[in-house]
N, C-alpha and C positions, 0 to 999 in steps of 0.2 A: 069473820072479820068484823062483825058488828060490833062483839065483845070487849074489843079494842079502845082504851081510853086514850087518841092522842095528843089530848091538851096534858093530861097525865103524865104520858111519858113525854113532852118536851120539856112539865114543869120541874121533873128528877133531872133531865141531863143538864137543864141550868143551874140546878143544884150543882151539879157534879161541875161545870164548868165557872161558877163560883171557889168552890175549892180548891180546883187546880189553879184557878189564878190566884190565891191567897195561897198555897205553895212557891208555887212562881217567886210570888213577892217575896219569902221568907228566903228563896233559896239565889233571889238578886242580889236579897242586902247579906247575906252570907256570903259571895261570891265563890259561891260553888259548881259546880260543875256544869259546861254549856250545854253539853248532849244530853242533858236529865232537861234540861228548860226547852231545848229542842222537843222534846217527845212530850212534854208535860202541853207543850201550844199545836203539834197535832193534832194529839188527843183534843183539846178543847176545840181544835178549829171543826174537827169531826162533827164532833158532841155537838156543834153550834151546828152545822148543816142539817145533823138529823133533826135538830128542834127546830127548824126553820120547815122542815118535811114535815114533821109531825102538827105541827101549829095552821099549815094550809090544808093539809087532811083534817084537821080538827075541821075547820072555819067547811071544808067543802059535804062535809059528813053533816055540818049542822048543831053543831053538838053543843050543849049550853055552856054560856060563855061564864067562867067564874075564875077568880081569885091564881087559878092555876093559868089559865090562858093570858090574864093581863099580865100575870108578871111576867113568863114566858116572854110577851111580845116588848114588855119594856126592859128585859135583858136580851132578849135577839138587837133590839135598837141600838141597845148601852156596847154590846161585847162584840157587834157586828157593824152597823152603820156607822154608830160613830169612829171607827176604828178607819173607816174605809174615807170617810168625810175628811178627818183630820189628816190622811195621808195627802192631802191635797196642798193642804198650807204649809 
């Protein structure tokens, strides 16, 4: 388990949930199909869970903080908090 980079792999699944949101958006203004944009915000809500997992394993592991954990944490804030904040107003 040492082996394990999890600033690493939070920094790929926000990769990967970048992506699918620029899908998403391509497949809005296309007005195509609901159930592909259902499964496409799944997937990212996953993808954001494990990187929220991954990023407090990072921090509890001790693990040096760089360029992959920031941005990680200011896309968990971006794709996660503020989503959940704005639900309010």
């Amino acid at each position: 388990m040492n082996s394990v980079n999890f600033k690493k792999w939070s920094f790929h699944f926000m990769i990967w949930i970048i992506i699918i949101n620029i899908i998403s958006f391509y497949l809005t203004i296309g007005y195509m199909n609901e159930e592909a944009l259902l499964y496409f915000g799944i997937i990212a809500t996953i993808l954001l869970v494990l990187s929220l997992i991954f990023i407090i394993l990072s921090s509890i592991k001790k693990e040096k903080r760089n360029y992959q954990y920031w941005i990680s944490l200011v896309g968990i804030f971006i794709f996660g908090v503020l989503p959940i904040i704005a639900s309010f107003f």
